[in-house]
C-alpha positions in Angstrom: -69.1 -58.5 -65.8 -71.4 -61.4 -65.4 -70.3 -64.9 -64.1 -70.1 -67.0 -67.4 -71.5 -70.0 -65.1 -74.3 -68.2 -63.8 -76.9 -68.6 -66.4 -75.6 -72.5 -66.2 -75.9 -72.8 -62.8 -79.5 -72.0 -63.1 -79.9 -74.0 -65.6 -78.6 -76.5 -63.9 -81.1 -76.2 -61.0 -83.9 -75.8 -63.3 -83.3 -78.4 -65.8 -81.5 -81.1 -64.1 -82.5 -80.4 -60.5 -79.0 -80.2 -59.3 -78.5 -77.2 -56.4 -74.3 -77.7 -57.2 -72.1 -79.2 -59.5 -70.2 -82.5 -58.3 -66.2 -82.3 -57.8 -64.8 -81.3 -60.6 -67.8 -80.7 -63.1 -67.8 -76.6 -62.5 -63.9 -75.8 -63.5 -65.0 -78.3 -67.0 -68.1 -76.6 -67.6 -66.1 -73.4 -67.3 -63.6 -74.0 -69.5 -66.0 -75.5 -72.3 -68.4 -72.1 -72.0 -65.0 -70.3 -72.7 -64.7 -72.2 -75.7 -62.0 -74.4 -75.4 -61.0 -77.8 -76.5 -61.0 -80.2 -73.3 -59.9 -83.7 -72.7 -61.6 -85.0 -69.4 -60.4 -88.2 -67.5 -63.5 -88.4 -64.9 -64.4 -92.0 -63.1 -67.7 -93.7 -64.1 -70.4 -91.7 -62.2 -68.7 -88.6 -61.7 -71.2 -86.8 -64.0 -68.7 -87.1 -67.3 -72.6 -85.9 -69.2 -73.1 -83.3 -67.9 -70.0 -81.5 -68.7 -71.4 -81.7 -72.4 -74.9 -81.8 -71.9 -75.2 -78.4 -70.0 -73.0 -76.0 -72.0 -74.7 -77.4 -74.9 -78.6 -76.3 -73.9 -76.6 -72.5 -72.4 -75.5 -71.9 -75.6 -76.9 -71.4 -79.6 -76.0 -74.4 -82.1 -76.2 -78.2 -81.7 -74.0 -80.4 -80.1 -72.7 -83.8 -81.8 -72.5 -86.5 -79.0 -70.0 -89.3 -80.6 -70.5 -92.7 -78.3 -70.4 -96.4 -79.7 -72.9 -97.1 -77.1 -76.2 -97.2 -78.4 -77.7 -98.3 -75.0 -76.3 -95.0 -73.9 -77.3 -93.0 -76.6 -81.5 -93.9 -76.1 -80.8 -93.8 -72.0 -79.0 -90.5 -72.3 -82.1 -89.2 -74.9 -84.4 -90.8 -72.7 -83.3 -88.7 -69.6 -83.0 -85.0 -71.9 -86.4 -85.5 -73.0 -88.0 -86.6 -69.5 -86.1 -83.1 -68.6 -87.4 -80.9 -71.7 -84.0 -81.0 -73.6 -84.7 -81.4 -77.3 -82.2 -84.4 -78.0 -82.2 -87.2 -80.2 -80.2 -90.2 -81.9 -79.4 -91.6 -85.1 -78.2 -95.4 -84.9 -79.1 -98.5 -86.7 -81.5 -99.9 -83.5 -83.9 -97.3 -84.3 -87.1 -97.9 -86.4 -86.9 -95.6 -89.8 -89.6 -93.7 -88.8 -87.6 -92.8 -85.6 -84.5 -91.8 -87.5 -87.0 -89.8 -90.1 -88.2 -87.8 -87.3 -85.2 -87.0 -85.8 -83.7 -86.2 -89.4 -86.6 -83.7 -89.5 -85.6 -81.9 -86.4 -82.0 -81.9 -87.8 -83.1 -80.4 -90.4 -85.0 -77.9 -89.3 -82.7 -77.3 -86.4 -84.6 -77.7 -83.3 -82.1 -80.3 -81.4 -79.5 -79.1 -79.2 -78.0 -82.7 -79.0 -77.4 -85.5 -81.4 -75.9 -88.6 -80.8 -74.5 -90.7 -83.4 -71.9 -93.7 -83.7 -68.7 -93.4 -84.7 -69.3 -95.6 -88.1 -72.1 -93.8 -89.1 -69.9 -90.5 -89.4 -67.8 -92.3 -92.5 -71.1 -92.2 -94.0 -70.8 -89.1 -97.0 -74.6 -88.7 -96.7 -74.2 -88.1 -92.4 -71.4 -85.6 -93.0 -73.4 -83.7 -95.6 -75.7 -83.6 -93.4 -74.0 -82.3 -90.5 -72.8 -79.7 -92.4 -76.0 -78.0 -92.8 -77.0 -78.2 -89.7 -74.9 -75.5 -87.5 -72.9 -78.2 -85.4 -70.8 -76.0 -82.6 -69.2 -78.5 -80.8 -68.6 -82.4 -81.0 -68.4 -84.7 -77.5 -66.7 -87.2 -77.7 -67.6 -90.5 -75.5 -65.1 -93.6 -74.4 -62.5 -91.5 -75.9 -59.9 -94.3 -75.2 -61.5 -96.3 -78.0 -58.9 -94.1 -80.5 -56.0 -94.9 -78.3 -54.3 -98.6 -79.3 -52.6 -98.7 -76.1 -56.2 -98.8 -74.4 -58.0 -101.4 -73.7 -60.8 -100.8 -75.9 -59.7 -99.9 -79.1 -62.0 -99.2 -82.2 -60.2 -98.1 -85.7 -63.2 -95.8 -86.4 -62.4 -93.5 -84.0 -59.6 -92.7 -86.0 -61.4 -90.5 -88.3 -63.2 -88.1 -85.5 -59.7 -86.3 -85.6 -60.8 -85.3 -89.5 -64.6 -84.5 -88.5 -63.9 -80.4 -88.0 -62.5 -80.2 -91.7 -65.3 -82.1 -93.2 -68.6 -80.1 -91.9 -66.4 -77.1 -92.1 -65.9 -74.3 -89.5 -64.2 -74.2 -86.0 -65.6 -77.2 -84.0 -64.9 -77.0 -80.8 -63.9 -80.8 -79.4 -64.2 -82.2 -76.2 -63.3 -85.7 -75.2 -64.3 -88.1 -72.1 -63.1 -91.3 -71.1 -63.3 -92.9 -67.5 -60.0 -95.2 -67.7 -56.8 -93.7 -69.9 -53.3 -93.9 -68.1 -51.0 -90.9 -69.2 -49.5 -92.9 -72.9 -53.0 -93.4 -73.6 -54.1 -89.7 -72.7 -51.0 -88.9 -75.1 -52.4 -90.7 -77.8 -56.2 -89.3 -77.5 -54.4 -85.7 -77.9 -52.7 -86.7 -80.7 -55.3 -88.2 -82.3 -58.4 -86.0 -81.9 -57.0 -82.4 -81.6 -55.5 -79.8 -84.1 -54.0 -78.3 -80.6 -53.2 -79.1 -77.1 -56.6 -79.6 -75.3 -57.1 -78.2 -70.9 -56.9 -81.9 -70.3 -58.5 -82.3 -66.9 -57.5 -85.8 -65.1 -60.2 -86.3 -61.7 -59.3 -89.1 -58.9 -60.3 -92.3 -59.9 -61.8 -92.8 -56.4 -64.8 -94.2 -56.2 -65.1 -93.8 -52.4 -69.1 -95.1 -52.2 -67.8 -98.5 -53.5 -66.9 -101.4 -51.2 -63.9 -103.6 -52.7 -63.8 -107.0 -52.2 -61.8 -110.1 -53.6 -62.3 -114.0 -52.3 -60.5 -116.9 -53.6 -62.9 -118.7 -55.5 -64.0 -121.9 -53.3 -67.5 -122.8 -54.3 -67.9 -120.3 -56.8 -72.0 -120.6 -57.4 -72.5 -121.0 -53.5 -70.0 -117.5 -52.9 -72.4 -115.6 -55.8 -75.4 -116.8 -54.3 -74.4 -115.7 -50.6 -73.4 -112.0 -51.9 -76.5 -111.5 -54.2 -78.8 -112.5 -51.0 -77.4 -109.8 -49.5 -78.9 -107.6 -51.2 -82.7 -108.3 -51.7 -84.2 -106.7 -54.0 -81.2 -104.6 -55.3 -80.2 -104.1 -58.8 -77.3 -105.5 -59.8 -74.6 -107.9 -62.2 -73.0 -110.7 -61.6 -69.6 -111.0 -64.6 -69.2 -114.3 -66.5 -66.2 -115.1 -68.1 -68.1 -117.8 -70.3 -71.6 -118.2 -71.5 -72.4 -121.6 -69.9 -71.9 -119.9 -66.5 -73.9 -117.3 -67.4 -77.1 -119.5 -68.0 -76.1 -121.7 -65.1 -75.6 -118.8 -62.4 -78.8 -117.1 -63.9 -80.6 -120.8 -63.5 -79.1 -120.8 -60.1 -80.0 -117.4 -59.0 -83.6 -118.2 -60.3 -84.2 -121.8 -58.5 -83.2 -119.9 -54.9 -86.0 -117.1 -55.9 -84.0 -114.1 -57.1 -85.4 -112.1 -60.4 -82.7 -113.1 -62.5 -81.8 -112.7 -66.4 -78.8 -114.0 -68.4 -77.1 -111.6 -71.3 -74.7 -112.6 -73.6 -73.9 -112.7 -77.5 -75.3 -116.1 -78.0 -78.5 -115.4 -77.3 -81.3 -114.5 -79.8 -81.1 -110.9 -80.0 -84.2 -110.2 -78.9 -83.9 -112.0 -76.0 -81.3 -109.7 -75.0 -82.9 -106.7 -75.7 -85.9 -107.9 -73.8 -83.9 -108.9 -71.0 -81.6 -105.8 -70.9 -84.8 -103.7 -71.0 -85.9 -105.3 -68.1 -83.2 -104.6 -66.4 -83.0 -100.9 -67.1 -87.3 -100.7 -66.2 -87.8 -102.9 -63.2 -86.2 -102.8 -59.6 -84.2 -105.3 -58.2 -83.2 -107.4 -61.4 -80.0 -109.3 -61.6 -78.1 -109.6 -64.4 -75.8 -112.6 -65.2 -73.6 -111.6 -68.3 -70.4 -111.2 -69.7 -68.7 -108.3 -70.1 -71.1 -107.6 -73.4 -73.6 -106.2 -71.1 -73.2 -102.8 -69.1 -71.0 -100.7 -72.0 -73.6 -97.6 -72.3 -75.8 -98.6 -69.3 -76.5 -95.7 -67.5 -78.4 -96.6 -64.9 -77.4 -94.9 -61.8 -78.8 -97.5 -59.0 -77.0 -100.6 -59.4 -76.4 -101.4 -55.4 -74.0 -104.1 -56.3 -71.6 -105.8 -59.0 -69.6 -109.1 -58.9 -67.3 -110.9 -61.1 -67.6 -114.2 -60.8 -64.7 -114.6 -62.4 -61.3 -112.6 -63.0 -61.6 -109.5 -65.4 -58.9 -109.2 -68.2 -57.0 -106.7 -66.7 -57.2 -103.7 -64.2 -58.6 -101.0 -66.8 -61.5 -103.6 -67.2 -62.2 -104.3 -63.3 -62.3 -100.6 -62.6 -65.0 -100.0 -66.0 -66.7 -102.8 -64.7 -67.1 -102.1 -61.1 -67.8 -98.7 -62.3 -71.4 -99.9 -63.1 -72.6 -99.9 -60.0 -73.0 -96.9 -57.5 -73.3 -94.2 -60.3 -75.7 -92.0 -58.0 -73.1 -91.7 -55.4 -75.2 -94.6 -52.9 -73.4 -96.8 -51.3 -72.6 -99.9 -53.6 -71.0 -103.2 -52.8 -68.6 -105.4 -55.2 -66.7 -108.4 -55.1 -64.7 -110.5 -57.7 -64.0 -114.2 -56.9 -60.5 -115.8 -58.6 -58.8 -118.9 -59.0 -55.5 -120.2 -60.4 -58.1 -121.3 -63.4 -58.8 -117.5 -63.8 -55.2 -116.6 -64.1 -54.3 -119.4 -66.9 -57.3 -118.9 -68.7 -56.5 -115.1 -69.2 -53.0 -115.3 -69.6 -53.8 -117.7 -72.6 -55.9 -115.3 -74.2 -53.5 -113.0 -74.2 -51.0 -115.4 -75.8 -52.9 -116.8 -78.0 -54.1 -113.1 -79.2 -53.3 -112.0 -82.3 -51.7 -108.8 -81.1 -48.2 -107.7 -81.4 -45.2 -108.8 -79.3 -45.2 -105.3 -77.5 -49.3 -104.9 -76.9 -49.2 -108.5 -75.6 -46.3 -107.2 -73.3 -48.3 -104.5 -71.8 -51.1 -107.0 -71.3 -49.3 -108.9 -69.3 -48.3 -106.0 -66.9 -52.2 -105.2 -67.0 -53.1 -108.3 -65.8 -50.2 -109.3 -63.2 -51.6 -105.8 -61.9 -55.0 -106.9 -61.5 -53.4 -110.2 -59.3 -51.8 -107.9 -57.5 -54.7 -106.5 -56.6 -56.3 -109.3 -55.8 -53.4 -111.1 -53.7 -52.9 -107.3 -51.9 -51.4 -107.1 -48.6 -52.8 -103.8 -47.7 -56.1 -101.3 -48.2 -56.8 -102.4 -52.1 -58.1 -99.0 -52.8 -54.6 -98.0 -52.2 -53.5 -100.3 -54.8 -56.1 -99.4 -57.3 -55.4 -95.7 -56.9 -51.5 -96.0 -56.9 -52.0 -98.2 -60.7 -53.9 -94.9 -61.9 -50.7 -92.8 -60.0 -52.6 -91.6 -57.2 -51.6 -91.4 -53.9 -54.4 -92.1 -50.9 -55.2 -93.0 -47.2 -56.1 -96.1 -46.4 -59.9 -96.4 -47.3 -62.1 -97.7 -44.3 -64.0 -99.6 -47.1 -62.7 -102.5 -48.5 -62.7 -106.0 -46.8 -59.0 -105.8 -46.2 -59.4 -102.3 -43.9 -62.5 -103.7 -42.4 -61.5 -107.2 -42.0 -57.8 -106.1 -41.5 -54.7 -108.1 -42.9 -51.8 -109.3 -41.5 -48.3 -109.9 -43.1 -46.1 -113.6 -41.9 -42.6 -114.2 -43.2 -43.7 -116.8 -45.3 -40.0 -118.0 -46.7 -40.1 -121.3 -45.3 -43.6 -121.7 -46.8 -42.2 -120.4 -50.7 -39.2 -122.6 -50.0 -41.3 -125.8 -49.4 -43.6 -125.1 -52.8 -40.8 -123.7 -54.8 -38.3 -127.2 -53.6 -41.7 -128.9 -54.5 -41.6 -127.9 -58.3 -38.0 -127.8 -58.7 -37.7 -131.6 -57.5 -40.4 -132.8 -58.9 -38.9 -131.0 -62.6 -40.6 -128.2 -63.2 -43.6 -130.3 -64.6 -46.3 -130.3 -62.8 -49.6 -128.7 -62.1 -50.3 -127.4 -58.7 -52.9 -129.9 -57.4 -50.3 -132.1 -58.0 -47.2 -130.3 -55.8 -49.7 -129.8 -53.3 -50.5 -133.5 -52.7 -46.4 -134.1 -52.5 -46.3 -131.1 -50.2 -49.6 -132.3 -47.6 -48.2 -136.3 -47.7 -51.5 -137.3 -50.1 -50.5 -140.5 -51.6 -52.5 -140.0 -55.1 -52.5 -142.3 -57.8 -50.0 -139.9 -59.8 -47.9 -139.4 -56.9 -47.5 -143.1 -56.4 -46.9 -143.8 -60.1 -43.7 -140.9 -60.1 -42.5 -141.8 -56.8 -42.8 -138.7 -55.6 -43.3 -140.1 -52.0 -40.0 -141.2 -52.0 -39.1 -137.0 -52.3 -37.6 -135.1 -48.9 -40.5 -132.7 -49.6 -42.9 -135.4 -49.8 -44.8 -134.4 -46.9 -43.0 -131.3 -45.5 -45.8 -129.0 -45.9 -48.6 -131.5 -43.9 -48.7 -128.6 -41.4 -50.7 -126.5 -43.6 -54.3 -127.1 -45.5 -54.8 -128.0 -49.0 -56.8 -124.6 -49.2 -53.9 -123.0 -47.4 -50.9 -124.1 -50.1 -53.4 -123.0 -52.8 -53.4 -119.4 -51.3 -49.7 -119.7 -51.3 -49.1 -120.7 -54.4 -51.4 -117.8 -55.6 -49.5 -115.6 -53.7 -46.1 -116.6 -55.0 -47.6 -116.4 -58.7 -48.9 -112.5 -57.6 -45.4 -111.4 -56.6 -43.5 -113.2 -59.7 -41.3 -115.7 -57.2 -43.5 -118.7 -59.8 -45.1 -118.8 -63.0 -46.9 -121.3 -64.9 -46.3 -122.4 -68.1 -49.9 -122.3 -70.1 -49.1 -124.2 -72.8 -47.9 -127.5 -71.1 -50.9 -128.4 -69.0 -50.3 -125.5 -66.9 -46.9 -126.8 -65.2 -45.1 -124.8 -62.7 -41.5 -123.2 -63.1 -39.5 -120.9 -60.6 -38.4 -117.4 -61.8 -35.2 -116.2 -61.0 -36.5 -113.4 -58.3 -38.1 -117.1 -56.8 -34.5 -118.8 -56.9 -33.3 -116.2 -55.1 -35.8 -117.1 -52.0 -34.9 -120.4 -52.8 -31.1 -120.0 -51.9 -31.8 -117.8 -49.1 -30.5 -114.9 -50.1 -33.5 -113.1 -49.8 -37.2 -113.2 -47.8 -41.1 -112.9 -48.7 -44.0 -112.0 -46.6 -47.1 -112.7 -47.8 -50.8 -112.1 -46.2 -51.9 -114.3 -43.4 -53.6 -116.9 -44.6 -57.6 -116.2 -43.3 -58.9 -118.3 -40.8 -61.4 -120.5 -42.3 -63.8 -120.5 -39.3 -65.0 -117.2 -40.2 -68.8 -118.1 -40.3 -70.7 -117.7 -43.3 -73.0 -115.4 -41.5 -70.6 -112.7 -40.4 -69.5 -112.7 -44.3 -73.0 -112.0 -45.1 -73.6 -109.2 -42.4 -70.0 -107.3 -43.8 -71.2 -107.0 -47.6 -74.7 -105.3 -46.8 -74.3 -101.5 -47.0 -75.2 -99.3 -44.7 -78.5 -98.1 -44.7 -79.7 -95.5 -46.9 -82.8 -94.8 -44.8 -84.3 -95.1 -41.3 -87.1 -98.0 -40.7 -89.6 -95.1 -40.6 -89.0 -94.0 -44.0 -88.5 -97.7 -45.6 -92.5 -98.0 -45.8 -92.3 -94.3 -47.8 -89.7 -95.4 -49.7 -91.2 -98.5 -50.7 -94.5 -96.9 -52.1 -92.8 -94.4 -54.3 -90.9 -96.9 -55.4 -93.5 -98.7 -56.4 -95.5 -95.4 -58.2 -92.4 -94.9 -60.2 -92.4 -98.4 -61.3 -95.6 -97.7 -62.5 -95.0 -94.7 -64.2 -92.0 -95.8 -66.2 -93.8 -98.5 -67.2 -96.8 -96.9 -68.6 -94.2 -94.4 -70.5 -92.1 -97.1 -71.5 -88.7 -95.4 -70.1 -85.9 -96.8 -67.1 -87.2 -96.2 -64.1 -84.6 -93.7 -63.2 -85.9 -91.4 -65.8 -88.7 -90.7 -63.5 -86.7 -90.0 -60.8 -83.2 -91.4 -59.5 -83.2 -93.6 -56.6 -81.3 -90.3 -54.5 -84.0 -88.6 -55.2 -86.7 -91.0 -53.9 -84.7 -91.5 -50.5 -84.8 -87.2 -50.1 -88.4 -87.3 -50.8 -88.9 -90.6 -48.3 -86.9 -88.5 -46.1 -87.7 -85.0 -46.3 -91.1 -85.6 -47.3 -92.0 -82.1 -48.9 -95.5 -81.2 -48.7 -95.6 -78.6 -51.4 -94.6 -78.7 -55.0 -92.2 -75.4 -53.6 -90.7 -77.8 -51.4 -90.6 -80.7 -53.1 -88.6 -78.2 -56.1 -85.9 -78.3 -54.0 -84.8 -82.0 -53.8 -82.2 -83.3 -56.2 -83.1 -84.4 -58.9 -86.5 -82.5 -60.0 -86.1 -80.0 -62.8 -88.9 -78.0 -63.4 -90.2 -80.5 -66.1 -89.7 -83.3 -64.0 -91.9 -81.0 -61.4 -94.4 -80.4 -63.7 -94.9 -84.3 -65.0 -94.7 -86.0 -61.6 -94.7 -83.4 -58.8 -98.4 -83.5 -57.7 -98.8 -87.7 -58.3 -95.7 -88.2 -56.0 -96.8 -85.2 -53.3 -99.8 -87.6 -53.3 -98.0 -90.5 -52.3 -96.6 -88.2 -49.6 -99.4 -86.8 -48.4 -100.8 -87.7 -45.0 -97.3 -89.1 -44.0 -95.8 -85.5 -44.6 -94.8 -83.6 -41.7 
């Protein structure tokens, strides 16, 4: 009896260039071929696609591709069709004529995949449709969307659970997310299947991507040191507002980085322009707010930082997820600040949710501070908020910087006898300046020099009893009151330090003489090819940019930026050869193969 995966793995090879599956793709693929309903929990750039997108060109009938991402949609088209995969879209950023065509092929039953938004499947005249049109199996995309405990949620993924019925016959479901803790898992099966699903549930590792967090000091300066070190790299810089997104774009600009803002203010076509841009050209910075990157599938982002704190942990790991998505090394690093913290825990306050989804935002986000005020490997503490257990990592600036612990009581007992005398009613700028002996104007007019704890803490830096502070809000000893000009109170867990009946430690405050330089060198990734293959690399680099743009498609849709460093590397001097890096399918061979053996040519071996 013949392996069921062994006309996929040649189509695999053949189509997509691959010579193997990736970590956990083969036992999905297997299970889907077998006909069953699957629910897969796979991290961004694990290859989530092509658990659909192969089963559905080894088998008769069309696939339905649900995603609310029509970025993803015409990049995931895009890629089929540079591959020879008759695929196509329906969505409302298409032309008519674009929608008419693909109608036609509908019709007449020549696509293997069609993706379609959510909202346009309430439409009668879609389902009708659909119904004619031999549909075999449905994938569905950001599966979390139908899940109100996740962090995305969309009421119109509500009715995918009715789609089957509707377009009659047994369709068999699948559903991917990259981010779904087990009640929200509970509530996709619930929601989308008739019966349990093979739910499948990969490591979120992301082992090619360096974690970093810094306290914000100069933010623009911090953003404008990390994207220098990486010239000429893709990447995104997260905005929490849309002013900083103009001014870090401006800022970017003025010091000679390609740079572009993104956000919902601007004119539409602005954004598309610019977000176009960004998928076709190399090295382009994006400035944006979390708007931008939902759908982007553009696998050589080298780096992605967050100029300010994400919303929550969920968020941080989608977001981060942007960048390293052909398994290259890629750097990130999100800056925060006490502002960060008040301004998100506001949001969430002043939300409109309910009592018990503003609960469980809470957790979200003291998990994400957490994170960031971590006193060992953060990967660790990523993985262990998902419920996985790991080494430490070797790549993340606390294992490569290292971290140190200090019984810091005496320090939580000087800020904590700071708020508590002062009454529980003032901001931290102010408690500091009681704490370092600064005789302010506000400090004078309450007297608070005439405090015992006026003073006590001049031992330590201004910069120093901020760290502190942030630390002390991480681990729940303070809190701040958001709604009375940010004031600081301390918990009961914090009176307990306070009396002595119990001890913190808390990381070693860094030593500010770290030069700015050595910071620099730590965030460049290693790199991905020797000096006497950069020149190589550079000039197909350059040809595909060329190419992309004379066929109006990413740049990655030629080939991925993996597959330029093999052929840099290798440097095949047949098309035989050449058929054997990742990457090139035989269309792919058949389009580019003898323009890029070219390139190669007297520098092959």
């Amino acid at each position: 009896m013949n392996d069921p995966l062994s006309n996929a793995r040649a189509l695999l090879h053949s189509v997509f260039g691959f010579n193997a599956f990736r970590p956990g793709q083969e036992e999905i693929v297997r299970a889907v071929l077998a006909g069953e309903n699957v629910l897969a929990v796979m991290p961004t750039g694990s290859g989530k696609s092509l658990c659909f997108q192969l089963p559905a060109i080894a088998r008769p009938g069309l696939t339905l591709v649900v995603s609310p991402l029509i970025a993803l949609m015409r990049d995931q088209v895009q890629a089929l069709t540079a591959a020879g995969v008759a695929a196509g879209s329906l969505n409302s950023s298409n032309d008519p004529a674009e929608n008419a065509r693909v109608m036609g092929l509908l019709r007449r039953r020549e696509l293997r995949l069609l993706y379609v938004a959510p909202e346009r499947l309430a439409r009668p005249d879609t389902v009708e449709m659909l119904a004619e049109a031999q549909v075999t199996m449905m994938a569905i995309d950001e599966a979390h969307c139908v899940s109100q405990w996740g962090h995305d949620f969309r009421p119109e993924y509500l009715t995918l659970g009715n789609l089957a019925r509707q377009i009659g016959g047994r369709l068999q479901t699948l559903a991917f997310t990259a981010t779904a803790d087990a009640p929200t898992r509970g509530d996709i099966v619930e929601k989308l299947f008739a019966a349990e699903p093979r739910v499948f549930v990969r490591s979120f590792d992301r082992p090619n991507l360096k974690l970093a967090f810094k306290p914000k000091e100069r933010s623009t300066r911090q953003v404008l040191s990390f994207v220098q070190a990486h010239p000429g790299e893709s990447g995104i810089v997260y905005c929490a507002s849309r002013r900083k997104v103009e001014e870090l774009a401006e800022a970017l600009v003025a010091a000679g980085i390609n740079a572009r803002p993104y956000h919902a203010g601007l004119e539409k076509s602005v954004r598309d322009a610019n977000q176009d841009a960004f998928q076709q050209e190399d090295g382009l910075v994006m400035t944006a707010t979390v708007a931008f990157g939902m759908g982007i599938d553009k696998p050589d982002v080298r780096f992605v930082c967050h100029a300010d704190l994400p919303s929550n942990v969920e968020a941080y790991y989608q977001e981060i997820g942007r960048a390293g998505r052909d398994g290259l090394p890629a750097d990130t690093l999100t800056l925060y600040g006490l502002g960060d913290m008040q301004l998100r825990r506001l949001q969430i306050e002043q939300g409109d949710s309910s009592d018990e989804r503003k609960r469980i935002e809470r957790q979200r986000l003291g998990a994400l501070l957490s994170l960031a005020e971590a006193p060992r490997c953060r990967r660790q503490t990523l993985l262990a908020y998902f419920g996985e257990a790991s080494e430490t990592c070797g790549n993340c600036d606390l294992c490569q910087e290292g971290v140190e612990l200090f019984d810091a009581t005496v320090d939580a007992q000087k800020a904590m006898s700071a708020i508590v005398r002062t009454g529980e009613r003032f901001g931290m700028e102010h408690l500091i300046a009681v704490l370092t002996g600064d005789l302010t104007d506000n400090v004078a007019k309450f007297r608070h020099d005439a405090l015992p704890t006026f003073g006590v803490g001049k031992n330590r830096k201004a910069a120093d009893w901020r760290s502190i502070f942030r630390q002390l809000s991480a681990v729940g000893l303070i809190a701040q009151d958001l709604m009375e000009h940010g004031r600081w109170w301390v918990t009961d867990e914090g009176w307990s330090v306070l009396k002595g009946r119990q001890k913190v430690e808390l990381r070693k405050i860094a030593a500010s003489a770290t030069s700015r330089g050595e910071r620099r060198g730590r965030a460049v990734a290693p790199p991905i090819v020797s000096d006497a293959d950069s020149e190589l690399l550079d000039s197909l680099r350059s040809l595909r940019t060329r190419l992309a743009r004379a066929q109006n498609v990413p740049a990655y849709v030629v080939f991925s930026d993996r597959t330029l460093v093999e052929l840099a590397t290798h440097r095949p001097s047949t098309l035989a050869a050449m058929r054997e890096i990742h990457g090139i399918g035989d269309a792919k061979l058949e389009r580019y193969g003898a323009e890029f053996l070219a390139a190669i040519g007297p520098r092959s071996p």
